[in-house]
Residue frames as a rotation matrix with the C-alpha (Angstrom) as fourth column:
UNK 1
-0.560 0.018 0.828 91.67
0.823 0.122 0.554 75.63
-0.091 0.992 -0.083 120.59
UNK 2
0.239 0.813 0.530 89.50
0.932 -0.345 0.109 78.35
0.271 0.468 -0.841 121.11
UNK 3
0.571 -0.287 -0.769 91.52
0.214 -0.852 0.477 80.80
-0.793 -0.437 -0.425 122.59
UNK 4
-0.776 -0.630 0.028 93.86
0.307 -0.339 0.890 80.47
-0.551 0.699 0.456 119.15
UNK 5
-0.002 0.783 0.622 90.51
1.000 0.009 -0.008 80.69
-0.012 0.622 -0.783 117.43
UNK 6
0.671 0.257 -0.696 90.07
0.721 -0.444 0.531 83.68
-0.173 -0.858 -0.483 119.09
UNK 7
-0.184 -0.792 -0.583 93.46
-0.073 -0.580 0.811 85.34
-0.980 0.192 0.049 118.08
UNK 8
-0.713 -0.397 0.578 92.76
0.622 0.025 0.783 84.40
-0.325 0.918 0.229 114.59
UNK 9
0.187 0.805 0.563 89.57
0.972 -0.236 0.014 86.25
0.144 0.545 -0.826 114.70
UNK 10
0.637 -0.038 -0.770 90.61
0.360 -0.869 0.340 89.16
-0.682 -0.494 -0.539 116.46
UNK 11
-0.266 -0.892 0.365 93.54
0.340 0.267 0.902 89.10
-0.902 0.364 0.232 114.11
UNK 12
-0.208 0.691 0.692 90.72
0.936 -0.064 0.345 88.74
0.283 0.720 -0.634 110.69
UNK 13
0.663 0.378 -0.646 89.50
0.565 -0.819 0.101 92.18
-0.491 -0.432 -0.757 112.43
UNK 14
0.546 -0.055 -0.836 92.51
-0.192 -0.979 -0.062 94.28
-0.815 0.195 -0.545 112.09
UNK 15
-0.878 -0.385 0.286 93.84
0.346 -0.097 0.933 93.09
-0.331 0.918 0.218 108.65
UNK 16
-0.096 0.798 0.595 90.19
0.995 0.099 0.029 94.21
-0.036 0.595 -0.803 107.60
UNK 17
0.743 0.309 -0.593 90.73
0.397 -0.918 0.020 97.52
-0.538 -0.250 -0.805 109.33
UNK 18
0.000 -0.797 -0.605 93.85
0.071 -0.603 0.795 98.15
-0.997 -0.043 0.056 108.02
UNK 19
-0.398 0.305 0.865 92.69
0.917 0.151 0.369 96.84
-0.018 0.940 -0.340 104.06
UNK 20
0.505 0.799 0.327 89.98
0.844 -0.537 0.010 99.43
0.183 0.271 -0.945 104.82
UNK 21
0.729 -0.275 -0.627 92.04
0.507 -0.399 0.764 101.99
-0.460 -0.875 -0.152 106.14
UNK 22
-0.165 -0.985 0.054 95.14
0.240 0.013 0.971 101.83
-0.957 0.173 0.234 103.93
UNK 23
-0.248 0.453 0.857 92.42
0.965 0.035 0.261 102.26
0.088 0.891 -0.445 100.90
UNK 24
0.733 0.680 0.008 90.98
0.679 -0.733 0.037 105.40
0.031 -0.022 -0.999 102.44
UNK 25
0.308 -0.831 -0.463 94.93
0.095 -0.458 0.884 106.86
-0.947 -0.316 -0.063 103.00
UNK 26
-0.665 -0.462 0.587 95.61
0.695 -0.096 0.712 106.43
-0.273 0.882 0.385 99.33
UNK 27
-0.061 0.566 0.822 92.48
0.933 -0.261 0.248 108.13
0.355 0.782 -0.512 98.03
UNK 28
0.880 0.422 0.216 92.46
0.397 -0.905 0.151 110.95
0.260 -0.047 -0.965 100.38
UNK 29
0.018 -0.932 0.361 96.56
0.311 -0.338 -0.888 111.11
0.950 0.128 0.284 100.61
UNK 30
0.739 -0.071 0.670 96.28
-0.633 -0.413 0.654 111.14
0.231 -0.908 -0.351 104.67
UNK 31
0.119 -0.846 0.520 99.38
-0.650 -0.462 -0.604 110.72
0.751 -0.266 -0.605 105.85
UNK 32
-0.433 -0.076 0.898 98.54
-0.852 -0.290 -0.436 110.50
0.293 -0.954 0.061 109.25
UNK 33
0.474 0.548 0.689 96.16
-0.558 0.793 -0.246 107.32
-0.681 -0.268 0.682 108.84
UNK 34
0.534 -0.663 -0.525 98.80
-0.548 0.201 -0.812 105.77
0.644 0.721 -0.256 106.64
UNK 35
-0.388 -0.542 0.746 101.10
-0.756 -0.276 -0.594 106.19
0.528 -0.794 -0.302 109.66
UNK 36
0.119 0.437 0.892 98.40
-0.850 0.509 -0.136 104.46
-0.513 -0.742 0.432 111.71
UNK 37
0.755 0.547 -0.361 97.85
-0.655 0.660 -0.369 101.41
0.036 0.515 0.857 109.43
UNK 38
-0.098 -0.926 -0.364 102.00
-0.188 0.376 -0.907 100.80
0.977 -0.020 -0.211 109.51
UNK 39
-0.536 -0.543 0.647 101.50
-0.761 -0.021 -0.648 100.60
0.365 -0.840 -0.402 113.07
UNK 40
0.434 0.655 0.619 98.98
-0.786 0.610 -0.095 98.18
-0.440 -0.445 0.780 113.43
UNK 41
0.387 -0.496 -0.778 101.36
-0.439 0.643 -0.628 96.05
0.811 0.584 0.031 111.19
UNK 42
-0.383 -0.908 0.169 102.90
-0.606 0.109 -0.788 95.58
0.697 -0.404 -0.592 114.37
UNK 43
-0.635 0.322 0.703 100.22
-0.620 0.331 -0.711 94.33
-0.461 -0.887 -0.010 116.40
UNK 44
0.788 0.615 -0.023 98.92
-0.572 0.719 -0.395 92.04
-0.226 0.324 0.919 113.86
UNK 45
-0.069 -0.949 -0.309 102.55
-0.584 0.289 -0.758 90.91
0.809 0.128 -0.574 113.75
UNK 46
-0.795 -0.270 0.543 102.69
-0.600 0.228 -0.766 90.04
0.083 -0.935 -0.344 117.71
UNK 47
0.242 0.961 0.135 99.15
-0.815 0.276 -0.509 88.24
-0.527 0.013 0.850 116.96
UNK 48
0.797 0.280 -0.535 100.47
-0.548 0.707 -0.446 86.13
0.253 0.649 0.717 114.89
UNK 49
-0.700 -0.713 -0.046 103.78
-0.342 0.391 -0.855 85.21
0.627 -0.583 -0.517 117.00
UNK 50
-0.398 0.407 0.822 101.08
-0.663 0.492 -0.564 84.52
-0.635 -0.769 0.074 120.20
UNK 51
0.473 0.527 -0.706 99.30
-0.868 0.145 -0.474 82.22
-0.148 0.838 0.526 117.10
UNK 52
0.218 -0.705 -0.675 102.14
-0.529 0.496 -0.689 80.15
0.820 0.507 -0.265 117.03
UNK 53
-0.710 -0.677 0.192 103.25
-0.450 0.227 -0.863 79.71
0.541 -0.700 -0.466 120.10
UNK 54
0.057 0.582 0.811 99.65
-0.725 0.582 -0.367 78.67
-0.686 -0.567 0.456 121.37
UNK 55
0.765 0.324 -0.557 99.53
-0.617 0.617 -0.489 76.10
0.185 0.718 0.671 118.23
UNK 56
-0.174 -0.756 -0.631 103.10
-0.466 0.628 -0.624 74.89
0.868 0.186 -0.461 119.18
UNK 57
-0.684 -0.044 0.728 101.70
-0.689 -0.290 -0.664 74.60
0.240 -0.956 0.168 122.98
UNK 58
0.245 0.945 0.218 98.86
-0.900 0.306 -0.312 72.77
-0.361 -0.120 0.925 122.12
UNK 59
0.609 0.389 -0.691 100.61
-0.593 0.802 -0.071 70.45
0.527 0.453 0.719 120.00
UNK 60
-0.176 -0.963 0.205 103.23
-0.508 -0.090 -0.857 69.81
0.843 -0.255 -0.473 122.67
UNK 61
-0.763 0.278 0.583 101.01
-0.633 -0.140 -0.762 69.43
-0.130 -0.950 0.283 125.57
UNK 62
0.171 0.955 0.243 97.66
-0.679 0.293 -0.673 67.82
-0.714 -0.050 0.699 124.25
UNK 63
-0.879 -0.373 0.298 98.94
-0.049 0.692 0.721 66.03
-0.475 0.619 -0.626 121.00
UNK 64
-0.233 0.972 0.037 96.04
-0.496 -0.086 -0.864 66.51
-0.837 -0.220 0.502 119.25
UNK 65
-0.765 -0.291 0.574 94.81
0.291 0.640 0.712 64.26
-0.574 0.712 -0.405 116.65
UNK 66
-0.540 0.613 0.577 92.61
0.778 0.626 0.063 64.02
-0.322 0.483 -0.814 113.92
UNK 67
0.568 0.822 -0.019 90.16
0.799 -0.546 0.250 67.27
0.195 -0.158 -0.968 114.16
UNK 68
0.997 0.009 0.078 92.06
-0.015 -0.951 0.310 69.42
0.077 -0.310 -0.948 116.32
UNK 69
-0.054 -0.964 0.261 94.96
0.619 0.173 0.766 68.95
-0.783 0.203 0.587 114.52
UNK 70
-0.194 0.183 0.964 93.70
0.927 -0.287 0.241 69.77
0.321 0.940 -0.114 111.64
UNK 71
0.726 0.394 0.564 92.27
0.420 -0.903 0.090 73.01
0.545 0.171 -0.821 113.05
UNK 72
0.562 -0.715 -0.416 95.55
0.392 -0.213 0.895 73.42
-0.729 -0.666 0.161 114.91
UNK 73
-0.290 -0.823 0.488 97.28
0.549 0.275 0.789 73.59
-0.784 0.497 0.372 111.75
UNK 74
-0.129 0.639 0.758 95.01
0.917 -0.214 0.337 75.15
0.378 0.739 -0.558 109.47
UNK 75
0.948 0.182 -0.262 94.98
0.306 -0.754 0.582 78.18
-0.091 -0.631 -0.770 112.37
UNK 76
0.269 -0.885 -0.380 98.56
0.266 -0.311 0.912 78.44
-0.926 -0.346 0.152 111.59
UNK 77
-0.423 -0.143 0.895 98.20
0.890 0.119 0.440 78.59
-0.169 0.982 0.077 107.91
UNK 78
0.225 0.723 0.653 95.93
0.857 -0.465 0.219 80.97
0.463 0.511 -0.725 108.30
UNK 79
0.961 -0.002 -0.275 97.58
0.080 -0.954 0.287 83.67
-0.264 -0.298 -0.917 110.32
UNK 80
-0.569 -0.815 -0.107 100.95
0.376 -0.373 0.848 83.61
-0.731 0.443 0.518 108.14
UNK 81
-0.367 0.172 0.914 98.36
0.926 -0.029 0.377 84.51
0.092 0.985 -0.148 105.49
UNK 82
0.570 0.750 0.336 96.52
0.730 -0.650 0.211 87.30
0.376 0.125 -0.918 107.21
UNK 83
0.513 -0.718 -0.471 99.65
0.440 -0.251 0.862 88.49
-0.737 -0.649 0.187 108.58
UNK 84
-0.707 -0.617 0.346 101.10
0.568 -0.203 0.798 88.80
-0.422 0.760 0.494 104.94
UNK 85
-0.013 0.625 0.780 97.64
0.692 -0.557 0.459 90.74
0.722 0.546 -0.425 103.91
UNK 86
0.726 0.240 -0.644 97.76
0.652 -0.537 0.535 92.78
-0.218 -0.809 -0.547 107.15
């Protein structure tokens, strides 16, 4: 559970950079950090595929109940969301 934690924070990181980022490309019309921001789309993509796959692992393997279900599940809600703001 704490390694998906983990991905979701790391995850929370670069949708913040790229929010911040993708604001500072409009106002100052750069291009070039545009550019960058579309690429990190990709690696907050592949963050949220490992996201899954440790949540489907975990519930496969450990069966978790109660709690860490809930934060299984709730860790998957939450990186289709920061994935769609990223």
């Amino acid at each position: 559970l704490e390694a998906i934690q983990a991905l979701i924070v790391k995850m929370g990181g670069l949708v913040e950079a790229a929010i911040l980022d993708g604001s500072r490309s409009l106002e100052t019309r750069d291009v070039e950090l545009a550019e960058k921001v579309r690429n990190s789309d990709k690696v907050i993509d592949e963050l949220e595929e490992r996201v899954n796959d440790e949540a489907a692992r975990t519930i496969a393997l450990r069966a978790p109940v109660s709690k860490d279900l809930r934060i299984v599940l709730s860790t998957l809600k939450l990186a289709a969301s920061l994935e769609r703001v990223g």
